[in-house]
PLY file of the C-alpha trace (Angstrom):
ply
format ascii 1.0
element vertex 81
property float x
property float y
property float z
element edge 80
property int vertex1
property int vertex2
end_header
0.00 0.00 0.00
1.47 3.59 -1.25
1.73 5.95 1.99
0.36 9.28 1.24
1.48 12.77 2.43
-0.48 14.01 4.84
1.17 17.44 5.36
4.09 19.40 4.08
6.37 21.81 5.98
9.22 24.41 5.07
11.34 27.18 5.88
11.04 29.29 3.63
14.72 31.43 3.55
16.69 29.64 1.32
14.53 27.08 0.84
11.17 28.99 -1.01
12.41 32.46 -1.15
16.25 32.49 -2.08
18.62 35.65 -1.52
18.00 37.95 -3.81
14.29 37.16 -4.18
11.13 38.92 -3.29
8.56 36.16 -3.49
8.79 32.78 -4.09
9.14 31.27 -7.22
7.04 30.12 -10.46
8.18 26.33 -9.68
7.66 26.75 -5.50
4.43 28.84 -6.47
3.43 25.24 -8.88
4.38 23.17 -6.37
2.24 25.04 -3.63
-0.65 24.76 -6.43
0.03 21.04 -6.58
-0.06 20.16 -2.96
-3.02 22.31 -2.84
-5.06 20.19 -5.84
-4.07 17.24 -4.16
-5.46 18.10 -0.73
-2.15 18.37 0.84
-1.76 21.31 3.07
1.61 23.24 2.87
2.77 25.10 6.11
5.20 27.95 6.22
7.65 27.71 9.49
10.24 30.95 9.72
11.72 33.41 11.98
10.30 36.37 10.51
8.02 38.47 11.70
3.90 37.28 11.03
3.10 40.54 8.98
6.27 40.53 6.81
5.56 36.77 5.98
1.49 36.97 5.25
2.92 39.75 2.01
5.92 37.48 0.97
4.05 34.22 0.57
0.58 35.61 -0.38
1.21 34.29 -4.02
1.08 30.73 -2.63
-2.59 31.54 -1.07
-1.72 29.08 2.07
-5.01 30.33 3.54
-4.44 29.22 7.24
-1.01 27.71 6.75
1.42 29.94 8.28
3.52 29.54 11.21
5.86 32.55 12.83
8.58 32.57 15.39
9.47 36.33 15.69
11.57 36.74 19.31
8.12 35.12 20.90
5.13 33.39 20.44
2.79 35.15 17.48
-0.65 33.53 17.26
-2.99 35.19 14.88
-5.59 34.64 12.41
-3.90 35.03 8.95
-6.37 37.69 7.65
-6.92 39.94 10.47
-3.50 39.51 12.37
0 1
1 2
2 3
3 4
4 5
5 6
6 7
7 8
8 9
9 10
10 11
11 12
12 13
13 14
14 15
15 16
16 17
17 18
18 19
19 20
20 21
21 22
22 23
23 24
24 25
25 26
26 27
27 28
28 29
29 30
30 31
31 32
32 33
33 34
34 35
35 36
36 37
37 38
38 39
39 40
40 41
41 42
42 43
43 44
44 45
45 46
46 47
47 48
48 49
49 50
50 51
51 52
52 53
53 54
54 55
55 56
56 57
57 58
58 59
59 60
60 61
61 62
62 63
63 64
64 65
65 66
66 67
67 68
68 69
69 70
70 71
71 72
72 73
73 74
74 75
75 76
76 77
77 78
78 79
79 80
C-alpha cells in the first residue's frame, strides 16, 4: 500500500524564497498549487516576523497555513492579524 502525504512543511529562507528574491518562485508557487489540488496542506515555518511573511508568501494563497517565530510566540488569524 502507497503511503500518502499528509502534510508538508518548510522554511522558507533559502529554501522557497532564495537571496535575492522577493517572493517565491514560479516552480515553489506550482508546487504550492500542486499540494493544494491534491489536498495536501503546505505550512510555512520561519523566523520572521507574522506581517512581513502573510505579504511574501501571499502568491502561494496558504489560507491558514502559516507559522511565525518572531523573538516570541505570534498567534494570529492570517487575515486579520
Amino acid at each position: 500500500m502507497a503511503e500518502r502525504i499528509g502534510v508538508v512543511l518548510s522554511d522558507v529562507d533559502g529554501t522557497q524564497i532564495i537571496h535575492g528574491q522577493r517572493f517565491p518562485s514560479a516552480e515553489v508557487q506550482a508546487a504550492a498549487r500542486g499540494l493544494r489540488a491534491s489536498s495536501v496542506p503546505l505550512l510555512e515555518v520561519t523566523s520572521r516576523s507574522h506581517a512581513l511573511m502573510r505579504k511574501l508568501v501571499e502568491p502561494l494563497d496558504l489560507q491558514d497555513n502559516l507559522s511565525t517565530l518572531d523573538g516570541g510566540a505570534t498567534v494570529a488569524h492570517p487575515d486579520s492579524g
